[in-house]
DOLUM-515592 format. One record per atom (N, C-alpha, C): atom name; x negated, y negated, z negated. Coordinates in pm, whole numbers, plus 50000, padded with zeros to 5 digits. Each point is the difference from the previous one (the first is absolute). Last residue first. Example, Ala and Ser with C-alpha at 12.3 -4.5 7.8 and 13.67 -1.06 7.14 Angstrom:
<atoms>
   site       x       y       z
      N   48715   50225   49292
     CA   49918   49881   49994
      C   50077   49891   49927
      N   49971   50572   50007
     CA   50089   49881   50000
      C   49910   49880   50000
</atoms>
This chain:
<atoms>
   site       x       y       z
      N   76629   70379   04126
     CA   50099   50052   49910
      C   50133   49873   50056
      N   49689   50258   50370
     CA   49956   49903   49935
      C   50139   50016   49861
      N   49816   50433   50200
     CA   50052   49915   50017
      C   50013   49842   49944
      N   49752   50470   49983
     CA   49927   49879   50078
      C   50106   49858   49988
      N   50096   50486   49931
     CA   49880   49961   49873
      C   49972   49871   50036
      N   50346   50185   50272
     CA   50061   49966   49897
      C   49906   49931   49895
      N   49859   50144   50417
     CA   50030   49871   49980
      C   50064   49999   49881
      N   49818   50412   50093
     CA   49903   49919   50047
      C   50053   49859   49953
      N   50311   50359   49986
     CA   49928   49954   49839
      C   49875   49892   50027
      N   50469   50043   50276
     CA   49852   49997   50022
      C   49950   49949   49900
      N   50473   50017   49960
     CA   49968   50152   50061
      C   49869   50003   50036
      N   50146   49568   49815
     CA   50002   50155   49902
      C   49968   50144   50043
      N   50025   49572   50307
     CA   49892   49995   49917
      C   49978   50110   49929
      N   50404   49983   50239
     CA   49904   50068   50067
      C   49869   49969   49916
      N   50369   49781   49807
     CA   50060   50154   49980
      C   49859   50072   50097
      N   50025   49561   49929
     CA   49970   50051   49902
      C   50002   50136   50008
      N   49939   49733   50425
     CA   50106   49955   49919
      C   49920   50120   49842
      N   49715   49760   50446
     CA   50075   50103   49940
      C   50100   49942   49857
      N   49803   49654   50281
     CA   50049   50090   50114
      C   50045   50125   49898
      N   49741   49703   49767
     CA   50150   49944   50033
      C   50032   50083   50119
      N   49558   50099   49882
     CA   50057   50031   49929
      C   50184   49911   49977
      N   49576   50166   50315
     CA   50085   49862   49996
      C   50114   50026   49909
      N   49515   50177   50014
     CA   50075   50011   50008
      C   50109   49894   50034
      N   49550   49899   50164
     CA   50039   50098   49926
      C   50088   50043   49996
      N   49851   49684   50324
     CA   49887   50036   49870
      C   50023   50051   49906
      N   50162   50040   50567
     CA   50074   49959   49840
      C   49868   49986   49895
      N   49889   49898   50537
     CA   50036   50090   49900
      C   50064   49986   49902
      N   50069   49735   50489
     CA   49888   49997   49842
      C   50074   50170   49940
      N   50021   49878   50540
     CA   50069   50011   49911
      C   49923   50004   49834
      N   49834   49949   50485
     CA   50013   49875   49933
      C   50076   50013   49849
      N   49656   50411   50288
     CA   50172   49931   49964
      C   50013   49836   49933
      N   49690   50304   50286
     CA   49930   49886   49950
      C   50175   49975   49951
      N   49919   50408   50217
     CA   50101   49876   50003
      C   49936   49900   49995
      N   49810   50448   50224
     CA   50014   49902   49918
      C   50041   49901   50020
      N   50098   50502   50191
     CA   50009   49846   50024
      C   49946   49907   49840
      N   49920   50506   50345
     CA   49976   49950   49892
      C   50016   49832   50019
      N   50203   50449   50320
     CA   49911   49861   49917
      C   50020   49972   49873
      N   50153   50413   50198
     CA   49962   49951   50123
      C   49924   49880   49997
      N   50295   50254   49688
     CA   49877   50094   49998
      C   49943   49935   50155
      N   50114   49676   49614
     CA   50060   50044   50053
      C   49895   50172   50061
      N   50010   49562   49613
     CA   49946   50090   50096
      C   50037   50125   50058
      N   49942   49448   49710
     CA   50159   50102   50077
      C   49868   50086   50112
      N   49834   49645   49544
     CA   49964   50120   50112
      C   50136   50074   50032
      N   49993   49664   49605
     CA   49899   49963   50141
      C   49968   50037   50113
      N   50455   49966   49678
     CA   49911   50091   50092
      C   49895   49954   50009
      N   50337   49820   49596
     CA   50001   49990   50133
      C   49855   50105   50086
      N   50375   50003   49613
     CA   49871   50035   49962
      C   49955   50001   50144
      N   50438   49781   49714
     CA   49918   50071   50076
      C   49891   49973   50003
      N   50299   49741   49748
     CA   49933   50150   49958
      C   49933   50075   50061
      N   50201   49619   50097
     CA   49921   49976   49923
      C   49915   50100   49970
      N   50280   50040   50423
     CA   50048   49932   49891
      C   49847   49964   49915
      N   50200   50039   50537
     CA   49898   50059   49907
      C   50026   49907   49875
      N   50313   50146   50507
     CA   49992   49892   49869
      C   49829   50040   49909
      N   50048   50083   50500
     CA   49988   50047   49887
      C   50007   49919   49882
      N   50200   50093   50530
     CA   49921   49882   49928
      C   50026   50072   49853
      N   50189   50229   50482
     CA   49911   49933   49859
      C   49952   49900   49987
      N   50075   50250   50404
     CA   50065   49858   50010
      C   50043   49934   49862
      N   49833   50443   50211
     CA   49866   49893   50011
      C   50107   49838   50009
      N   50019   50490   49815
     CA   50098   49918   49973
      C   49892   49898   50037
      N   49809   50388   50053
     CA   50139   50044   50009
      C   50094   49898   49977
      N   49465   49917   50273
     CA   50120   50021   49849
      C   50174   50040   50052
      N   49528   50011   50239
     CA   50060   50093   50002
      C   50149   50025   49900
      N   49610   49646   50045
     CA   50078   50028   50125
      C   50086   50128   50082
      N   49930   49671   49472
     CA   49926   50079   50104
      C   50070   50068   50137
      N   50144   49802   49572
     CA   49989   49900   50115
      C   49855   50073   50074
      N   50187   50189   49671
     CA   50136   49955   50032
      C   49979   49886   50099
      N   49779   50490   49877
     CA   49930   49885   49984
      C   50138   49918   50079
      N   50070   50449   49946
     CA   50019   49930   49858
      C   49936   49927   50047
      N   49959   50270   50372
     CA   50137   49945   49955
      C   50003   49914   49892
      N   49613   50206   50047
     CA   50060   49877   50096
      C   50111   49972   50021
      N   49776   50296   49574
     CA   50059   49957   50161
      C   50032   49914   50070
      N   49683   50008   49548
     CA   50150   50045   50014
      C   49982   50021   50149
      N   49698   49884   49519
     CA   50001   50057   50124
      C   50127   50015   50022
      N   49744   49633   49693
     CA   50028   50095   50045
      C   50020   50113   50143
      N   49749   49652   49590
     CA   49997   50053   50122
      C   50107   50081   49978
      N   49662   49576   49739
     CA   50109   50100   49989
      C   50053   50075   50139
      N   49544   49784   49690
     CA   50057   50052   50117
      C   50182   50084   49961
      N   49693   49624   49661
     CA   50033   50143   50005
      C   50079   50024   50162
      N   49902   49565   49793
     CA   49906   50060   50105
      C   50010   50145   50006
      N   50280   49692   49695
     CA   50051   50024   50120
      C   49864   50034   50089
      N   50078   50307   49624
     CA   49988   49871   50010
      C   50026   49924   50108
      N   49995   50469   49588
     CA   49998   49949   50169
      C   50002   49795   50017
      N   49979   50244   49595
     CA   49872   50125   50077
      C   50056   49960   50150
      N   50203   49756   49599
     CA   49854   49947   50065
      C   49885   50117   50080
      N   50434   49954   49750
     CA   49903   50103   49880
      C   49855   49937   50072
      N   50458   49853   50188
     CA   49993   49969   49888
      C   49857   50039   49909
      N   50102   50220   50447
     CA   49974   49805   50011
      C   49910   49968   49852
      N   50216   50415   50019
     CA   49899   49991   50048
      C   49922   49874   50025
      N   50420   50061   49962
     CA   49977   50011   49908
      C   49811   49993   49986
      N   50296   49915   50373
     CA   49986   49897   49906
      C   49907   50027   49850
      N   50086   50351   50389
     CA   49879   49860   49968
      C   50048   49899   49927
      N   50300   50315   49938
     CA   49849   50091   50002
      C   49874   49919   49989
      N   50447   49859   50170
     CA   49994   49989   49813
      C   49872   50064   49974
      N   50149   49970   50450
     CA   49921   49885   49966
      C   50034   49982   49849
      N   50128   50445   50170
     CA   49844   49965   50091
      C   49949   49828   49932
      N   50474   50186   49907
     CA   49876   50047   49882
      C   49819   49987   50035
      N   50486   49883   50210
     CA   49912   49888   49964
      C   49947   50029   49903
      N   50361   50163   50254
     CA   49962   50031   49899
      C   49969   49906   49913
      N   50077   50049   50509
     CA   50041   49900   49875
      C   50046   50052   49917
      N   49685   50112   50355
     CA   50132   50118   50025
      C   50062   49945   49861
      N   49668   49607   50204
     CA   50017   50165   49979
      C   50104   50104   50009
      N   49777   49600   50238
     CA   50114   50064   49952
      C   49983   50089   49976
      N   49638   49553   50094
     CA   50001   50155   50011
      C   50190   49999   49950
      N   49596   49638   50275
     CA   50155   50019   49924
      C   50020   50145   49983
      N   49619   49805   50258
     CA   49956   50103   49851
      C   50148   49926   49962
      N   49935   49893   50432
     CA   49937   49879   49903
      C   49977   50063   49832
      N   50206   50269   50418
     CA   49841   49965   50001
      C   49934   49915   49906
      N   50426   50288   49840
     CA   49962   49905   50108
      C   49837   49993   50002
      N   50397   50378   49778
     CA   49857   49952   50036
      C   50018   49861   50091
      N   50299   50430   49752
     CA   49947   49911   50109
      C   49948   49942   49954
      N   50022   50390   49732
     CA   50153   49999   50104
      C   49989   49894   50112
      N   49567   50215   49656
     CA   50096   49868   50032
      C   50066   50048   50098
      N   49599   50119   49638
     CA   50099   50052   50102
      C   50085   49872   50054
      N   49483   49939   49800
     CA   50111   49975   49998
      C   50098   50115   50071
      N   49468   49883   49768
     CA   50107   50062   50098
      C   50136   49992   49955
      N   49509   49779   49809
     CA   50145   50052   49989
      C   50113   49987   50144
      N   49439   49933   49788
     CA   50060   50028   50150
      C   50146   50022   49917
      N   49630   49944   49701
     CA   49926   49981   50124
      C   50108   49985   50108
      N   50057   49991   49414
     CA   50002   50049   50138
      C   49961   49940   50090
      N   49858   50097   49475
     CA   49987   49892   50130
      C   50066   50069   50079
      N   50128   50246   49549
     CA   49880   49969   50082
      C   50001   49894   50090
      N   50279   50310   49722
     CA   50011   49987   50164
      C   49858   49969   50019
      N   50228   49973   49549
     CA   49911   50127   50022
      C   49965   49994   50176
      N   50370   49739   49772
     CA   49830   49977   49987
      C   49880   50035   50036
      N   50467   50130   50110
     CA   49906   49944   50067
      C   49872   49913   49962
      N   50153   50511   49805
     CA   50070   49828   50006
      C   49940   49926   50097
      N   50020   50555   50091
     CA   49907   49867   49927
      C   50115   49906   49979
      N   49928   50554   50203
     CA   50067   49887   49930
      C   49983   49888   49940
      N   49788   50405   50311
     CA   49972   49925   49904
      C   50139   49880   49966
      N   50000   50403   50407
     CA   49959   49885   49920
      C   49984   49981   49851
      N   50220   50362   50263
     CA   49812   50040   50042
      C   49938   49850   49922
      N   50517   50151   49954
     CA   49891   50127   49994
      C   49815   49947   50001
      N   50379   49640   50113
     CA   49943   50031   49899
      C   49948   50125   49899
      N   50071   49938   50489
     CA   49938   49904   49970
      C   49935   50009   49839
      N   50271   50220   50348
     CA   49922   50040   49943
      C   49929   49914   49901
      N   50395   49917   50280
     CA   50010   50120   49904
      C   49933   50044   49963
      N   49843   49627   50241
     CA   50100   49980   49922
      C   50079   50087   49892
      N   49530   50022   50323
     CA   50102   50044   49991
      C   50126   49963   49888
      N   49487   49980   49984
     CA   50039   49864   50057
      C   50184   50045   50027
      N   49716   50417   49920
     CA   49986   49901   49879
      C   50073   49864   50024
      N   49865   50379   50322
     CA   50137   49971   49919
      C   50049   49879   49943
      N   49599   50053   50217
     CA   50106   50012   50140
      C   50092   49932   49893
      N   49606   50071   49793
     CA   50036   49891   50023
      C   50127   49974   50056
      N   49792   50356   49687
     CA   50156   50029   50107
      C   49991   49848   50032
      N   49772   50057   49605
     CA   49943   50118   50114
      C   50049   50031   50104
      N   49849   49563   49665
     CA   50121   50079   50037
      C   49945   50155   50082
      N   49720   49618   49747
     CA   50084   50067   49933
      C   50108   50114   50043
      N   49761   49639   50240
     CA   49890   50061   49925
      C   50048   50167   49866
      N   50287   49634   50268
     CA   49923   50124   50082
      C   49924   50075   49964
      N   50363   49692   49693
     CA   49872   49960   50096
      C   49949   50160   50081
      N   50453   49792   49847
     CA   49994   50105   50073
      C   49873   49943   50044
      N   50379   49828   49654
     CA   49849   49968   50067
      C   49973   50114   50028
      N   50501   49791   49884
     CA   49940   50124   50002
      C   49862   49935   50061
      N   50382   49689   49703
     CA   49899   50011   50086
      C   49891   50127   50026
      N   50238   49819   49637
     CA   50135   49984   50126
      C   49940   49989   50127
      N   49998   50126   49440
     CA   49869   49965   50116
      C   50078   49996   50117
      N   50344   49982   49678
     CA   49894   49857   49989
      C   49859   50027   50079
      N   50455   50168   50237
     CA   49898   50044   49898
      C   49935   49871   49927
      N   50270   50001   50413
     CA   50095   50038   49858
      C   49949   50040   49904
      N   49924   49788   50479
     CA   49908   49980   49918
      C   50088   50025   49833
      N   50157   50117   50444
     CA   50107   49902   49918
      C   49876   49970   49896
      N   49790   50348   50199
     CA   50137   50004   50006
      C   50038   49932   49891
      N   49501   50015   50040
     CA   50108   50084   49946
      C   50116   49929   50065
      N   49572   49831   50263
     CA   50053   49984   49889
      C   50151   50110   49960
      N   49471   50014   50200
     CA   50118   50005   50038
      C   50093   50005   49885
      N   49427   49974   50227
     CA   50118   49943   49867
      C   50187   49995   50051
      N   49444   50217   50157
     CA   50131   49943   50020
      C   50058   49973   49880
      N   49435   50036   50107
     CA   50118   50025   49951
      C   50123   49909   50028
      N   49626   50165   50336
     CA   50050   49900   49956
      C   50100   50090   49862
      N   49715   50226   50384
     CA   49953   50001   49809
      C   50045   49876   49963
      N   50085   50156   50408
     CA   49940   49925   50033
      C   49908   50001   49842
      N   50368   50280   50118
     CA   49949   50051   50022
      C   49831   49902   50022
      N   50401   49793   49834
     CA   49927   50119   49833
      C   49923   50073   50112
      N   50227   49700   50207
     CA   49904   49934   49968
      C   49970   50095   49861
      N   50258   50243   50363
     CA   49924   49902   50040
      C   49887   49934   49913
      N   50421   50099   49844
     CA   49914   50144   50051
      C   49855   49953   50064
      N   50312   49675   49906
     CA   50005   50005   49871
      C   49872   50152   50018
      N   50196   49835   50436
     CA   49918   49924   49951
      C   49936   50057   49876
      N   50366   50241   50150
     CA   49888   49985   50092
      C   49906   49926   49941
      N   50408   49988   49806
     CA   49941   50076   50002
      C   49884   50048   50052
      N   50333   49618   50063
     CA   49889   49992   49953
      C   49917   50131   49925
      N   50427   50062   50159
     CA   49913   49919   50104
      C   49861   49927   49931
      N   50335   50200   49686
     CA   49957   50097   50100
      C   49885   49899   50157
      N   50062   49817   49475
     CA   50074   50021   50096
      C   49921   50082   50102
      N   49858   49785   49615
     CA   49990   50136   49956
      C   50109   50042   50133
      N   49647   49532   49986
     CA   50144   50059   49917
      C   50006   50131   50028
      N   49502   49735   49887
     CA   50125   50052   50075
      C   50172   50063   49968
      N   49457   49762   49871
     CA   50174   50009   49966
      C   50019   50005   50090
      N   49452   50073   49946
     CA   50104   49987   50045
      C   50168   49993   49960
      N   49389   49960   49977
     CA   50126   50018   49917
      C   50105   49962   50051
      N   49592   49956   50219
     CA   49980   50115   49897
      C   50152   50047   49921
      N   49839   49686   50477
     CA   50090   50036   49852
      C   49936   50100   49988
      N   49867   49769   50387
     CA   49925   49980   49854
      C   50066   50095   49882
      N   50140   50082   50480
     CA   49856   50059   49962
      C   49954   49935   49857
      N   50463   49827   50183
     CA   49926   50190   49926
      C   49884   50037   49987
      N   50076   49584   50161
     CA   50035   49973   49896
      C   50043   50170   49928
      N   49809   49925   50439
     CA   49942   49950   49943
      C   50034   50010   49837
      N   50222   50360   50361
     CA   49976   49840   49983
      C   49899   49982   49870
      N   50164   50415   50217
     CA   49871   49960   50061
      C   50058   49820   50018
      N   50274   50303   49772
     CA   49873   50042   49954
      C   49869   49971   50081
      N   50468   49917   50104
     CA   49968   49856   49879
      C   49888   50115   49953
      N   50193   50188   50373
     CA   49942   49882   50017
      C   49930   49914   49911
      N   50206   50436   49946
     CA   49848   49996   50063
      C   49961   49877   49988
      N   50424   49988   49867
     CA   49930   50057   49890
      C   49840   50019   50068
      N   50334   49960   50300
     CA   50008   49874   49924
      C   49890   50038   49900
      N   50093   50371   50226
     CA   49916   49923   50085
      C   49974   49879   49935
      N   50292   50285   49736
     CA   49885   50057   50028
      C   49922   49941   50089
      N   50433   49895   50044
     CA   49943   49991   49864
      C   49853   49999   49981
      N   50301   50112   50360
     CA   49872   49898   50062
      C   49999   49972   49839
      N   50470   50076   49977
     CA   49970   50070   50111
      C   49840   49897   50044
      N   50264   49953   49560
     CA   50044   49977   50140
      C   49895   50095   50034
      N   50290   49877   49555
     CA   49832   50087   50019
      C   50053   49994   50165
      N   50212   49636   49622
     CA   50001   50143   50108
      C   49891   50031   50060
      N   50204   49801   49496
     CA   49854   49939   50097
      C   50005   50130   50103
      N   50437   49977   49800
     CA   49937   50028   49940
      C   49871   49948   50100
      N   50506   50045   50115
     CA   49990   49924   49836
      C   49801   50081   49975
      N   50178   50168   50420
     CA   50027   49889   49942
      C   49974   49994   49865
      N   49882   50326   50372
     CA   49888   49876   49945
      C   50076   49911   49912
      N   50158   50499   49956
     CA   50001   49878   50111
      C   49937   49916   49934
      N   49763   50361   49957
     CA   50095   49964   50071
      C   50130   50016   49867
      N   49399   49997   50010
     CA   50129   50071   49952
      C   50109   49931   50073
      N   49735   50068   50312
     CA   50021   50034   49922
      C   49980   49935   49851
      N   50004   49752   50448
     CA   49961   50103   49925
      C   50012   50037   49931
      N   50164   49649   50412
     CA   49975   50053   49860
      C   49987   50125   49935
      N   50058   49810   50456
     CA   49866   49973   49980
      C   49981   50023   49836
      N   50401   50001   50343
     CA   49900   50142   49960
      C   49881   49977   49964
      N   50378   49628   50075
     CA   49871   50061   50131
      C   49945   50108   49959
      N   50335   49930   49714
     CA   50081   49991   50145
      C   49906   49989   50114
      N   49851   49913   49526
     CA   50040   50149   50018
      C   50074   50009   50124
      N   49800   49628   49903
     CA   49924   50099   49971
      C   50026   50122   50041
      N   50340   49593   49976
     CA   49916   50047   50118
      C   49869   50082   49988
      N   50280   49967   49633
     CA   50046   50030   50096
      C   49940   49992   50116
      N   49806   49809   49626
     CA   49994   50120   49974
      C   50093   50073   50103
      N   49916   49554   50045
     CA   49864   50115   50047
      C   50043   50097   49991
      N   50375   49714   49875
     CA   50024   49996   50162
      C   49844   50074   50054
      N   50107   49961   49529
     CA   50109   50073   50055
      C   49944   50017   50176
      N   49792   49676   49755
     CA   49945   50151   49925
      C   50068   50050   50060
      N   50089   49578   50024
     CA   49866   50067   50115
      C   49987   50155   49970
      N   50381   49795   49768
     CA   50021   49974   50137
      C   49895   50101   50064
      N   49910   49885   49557
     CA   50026   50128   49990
      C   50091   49976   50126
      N   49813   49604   49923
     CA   49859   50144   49991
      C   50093   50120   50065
      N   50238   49615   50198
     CA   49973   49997   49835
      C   49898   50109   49987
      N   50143   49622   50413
     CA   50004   50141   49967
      C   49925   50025   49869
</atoms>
């Protein structure tokens, strides 16, 4: 079974148990489930949140909770522009600055209340959050295949503000964990490519699983995976590209 197989068969059973949330339909996009907000409790009483100071997160509705959460903690968030189409391609939403934490982390709000940066400008990250369509326990992630979540960290890779001791995490439903005991396709197997950006942390609103993933990280871009024409549309990589 192929990514976009698994993707079809969560994003349908999401919505056929009533466990997906608004915005609707869960398909084609990281789905906001039902216990968001509990998942999001959870990874605020782990170890690897209490150190961060500095956070990447993605800008998807289910991870809303969290992104609220760690600006109410005085973490700054980092969330990357759409299709990263800017050369700063990256909104910073430190707390110290905002007046509407609720809002501010909000996707349609985002760039009203942020700062705009290059990722030079980021800083060390401490923690990067993930959305994700499924999940395994061993940190195999799917995204909603784009694949602007593992161009973000590659890039990021590349500048050296992440690493492989940088925490990675996400949150989803028990449905999306594909070998968990609630999976929507518990008869998966997850191709994982080069590029991906494997889990350390799957957290649900009922547990918290560390992988210890066997899967390696990318060490940067993988610049033979893009073709010329998507390099051009990301001024981030177009400046970077090898000649």
């Amino acid at each position: 079974m192929d990514k976009q197989a698994i993707r079809e068969r969560v994003w349908d059973r999401l919505e056929a148990d009533g466990v997906a949330r608004f915005p609707f339909p869960p398909q084609d996009r990281i789905p906001n489930f039902e216990g968001a907000a509990a998942a999001a409790q959870r990874v605020t009483e782990t170890a690897v949140w209490e150190r961060a100071d500095a956070v990447k997160a993605n800008p998807d509705s289910p991870q809303l909770p969290l992104r609220r959460a760690a600006l109410r903690a005085g973490k700054t968030v980092y969330m990357a522009v759409p299709r990263l189409r800017d050369r700063r391609c990256f909104y910073e939403l430190d707390p110290a600055d905002l007046d509407d934490l609720e809002a501010a982390p909000a996707v349609s709000n985002v760039a009203d209340h942020a700062r705009q940066v290059g990722p030079e400008a980021v800083g060390d990250l401490d923690l990067v959050v993930s959305g994700s369509v499924a999940v395994t326990e061993a940190g195999a992630r799917i995204g909603k295949g784009e694949g602007y979540s593992d161009l973000e960290y590659a890039v990021l890779q590349e500048l050296g503000l992440v690493d492989a001791a940088t925490p990675t995490l996400t949150t989803v439903h028990e449905l999306q964990v594909l070998d968990g005991p609630e999976s929507a396709v518990p008869d998966a197997s997850v191709p994982v490519d080069a590029h991906d950006v494997p889990m350390d942390s799957v957290v649900t609103p009922g547990r918290t699983v560390e992988t210890d993933t066997p899967f390696p990280r990318p060490d940067g871009v993988d610049w033979a995976a893009l073709d010329g024409e998507r390099i051009a549309e990301i001024p981030v990589l177009a400046e970077r590209a090898p000649e």
